[in-house]
C-alpha positions as CSV (number, residue, x, y, z in Angstrom):
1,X,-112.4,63.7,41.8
2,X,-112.2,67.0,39.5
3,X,-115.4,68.1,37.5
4,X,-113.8,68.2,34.5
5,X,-113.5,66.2,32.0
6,X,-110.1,64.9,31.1
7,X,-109.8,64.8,27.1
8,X,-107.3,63.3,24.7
9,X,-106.4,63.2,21.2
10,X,-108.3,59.6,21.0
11,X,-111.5,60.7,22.9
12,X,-111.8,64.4,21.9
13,X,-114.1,64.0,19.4
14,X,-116.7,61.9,20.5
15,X,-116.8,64.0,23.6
16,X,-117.8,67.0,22.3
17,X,-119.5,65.9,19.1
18,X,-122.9,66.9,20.9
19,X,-124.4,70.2,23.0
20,X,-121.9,72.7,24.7
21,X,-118.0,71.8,25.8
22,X,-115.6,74.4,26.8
23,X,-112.4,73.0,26.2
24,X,-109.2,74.0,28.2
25,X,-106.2,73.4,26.5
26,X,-103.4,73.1,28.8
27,X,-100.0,71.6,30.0
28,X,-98.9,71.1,33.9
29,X,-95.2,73.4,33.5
30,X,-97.4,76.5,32.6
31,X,-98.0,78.9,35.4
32,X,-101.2,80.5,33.9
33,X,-102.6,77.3,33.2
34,X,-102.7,76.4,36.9
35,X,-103.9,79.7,37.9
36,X,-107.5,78.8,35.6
37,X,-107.6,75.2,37.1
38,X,-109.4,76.1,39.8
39,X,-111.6,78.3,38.0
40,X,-112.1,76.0,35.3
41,X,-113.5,73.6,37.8
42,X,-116.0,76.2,39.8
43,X,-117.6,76.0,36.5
44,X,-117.2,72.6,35.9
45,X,-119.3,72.3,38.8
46,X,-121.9,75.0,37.9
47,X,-122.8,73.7,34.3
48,X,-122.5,70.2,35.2
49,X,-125.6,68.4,33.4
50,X,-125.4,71.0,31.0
51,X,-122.4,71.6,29.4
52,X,-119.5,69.6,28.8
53,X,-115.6,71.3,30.8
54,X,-113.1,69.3,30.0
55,X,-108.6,69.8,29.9
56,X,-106.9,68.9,27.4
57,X,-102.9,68.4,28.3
58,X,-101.3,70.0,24.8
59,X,-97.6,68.2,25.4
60,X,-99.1,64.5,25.8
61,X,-102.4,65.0,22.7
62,X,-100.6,67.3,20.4
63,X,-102.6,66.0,17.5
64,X,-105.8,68.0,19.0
65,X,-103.9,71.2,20.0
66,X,-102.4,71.3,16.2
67,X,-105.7,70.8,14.7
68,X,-107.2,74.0,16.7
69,X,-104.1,75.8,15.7
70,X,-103.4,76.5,19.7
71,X,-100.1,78.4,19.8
72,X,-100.3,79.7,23.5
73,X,-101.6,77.9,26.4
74,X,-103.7,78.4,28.0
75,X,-106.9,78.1,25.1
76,X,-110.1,77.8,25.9
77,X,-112.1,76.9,23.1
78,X,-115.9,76.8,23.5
79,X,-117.6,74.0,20.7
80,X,-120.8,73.5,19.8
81,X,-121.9,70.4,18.6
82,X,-118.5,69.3,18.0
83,X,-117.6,72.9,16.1
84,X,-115.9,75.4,17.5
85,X,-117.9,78.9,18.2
86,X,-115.7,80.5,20.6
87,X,-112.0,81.5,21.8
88,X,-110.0,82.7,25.1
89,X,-106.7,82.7,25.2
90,X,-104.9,83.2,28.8
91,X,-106.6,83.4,32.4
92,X,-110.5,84.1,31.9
93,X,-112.4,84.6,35.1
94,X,-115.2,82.6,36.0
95,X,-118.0,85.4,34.6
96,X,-116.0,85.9,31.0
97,X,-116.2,82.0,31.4
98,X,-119.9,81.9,32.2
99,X,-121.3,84.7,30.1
100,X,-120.0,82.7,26.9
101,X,-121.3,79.4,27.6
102,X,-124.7,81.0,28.8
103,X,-124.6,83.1,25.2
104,X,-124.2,79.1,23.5
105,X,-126.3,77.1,25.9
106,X,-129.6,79.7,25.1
């Protein structure tokens, strides 16, 4: 079983309406996305309790991916309390990763 959390269109909301989730926003035919996977789920494991990690896939919850205006995959949006306070777009490593949920989670 992955760490993260897998998010839709129908669920998005209510799971990161409260605290911390970085958001990946992704789709399985993109080569950079599967390059952060396994990142994305070292830190899944390191801020589990604390924050919330979740993927989103773009080509099966569009509705999400439109309303963050994501044009290139893959996104990482960090949100706080449901709103969104920061942006990656392409490959982050696991410290660019960690220093801005630490920066959000203080």
């Amino acid at each position: 079983m992955s760490a993260e959390k897998e998010l839709t269109d129908a669920t998005f909301d209510q799971d990161v309406a409260n605290g911390v989730a970085l958001v990946d926003f992704w789709a399985p035919w993109c080569g950079p996305c599967r390059m952060q996977g396994p990142i994305l789920e070292k830190v899944a494991k390191k801020y589990a309790g604390k924050a919330t990690v979740g993927k989103l896939e773009v080509d099966n919850n569009p509705n999400t991916a439109a309303r963050f205006g994501v044009q290139s995959i893959p996104t990482l949006i960090i949100l706080k309390n449901g709103k969104e306070v920061g942006r990656f777009v392409g490959v982050q490593d696991e410290a660019a990763l960690s220093r801005a949920l630490d920066q959000h989670l203080a």
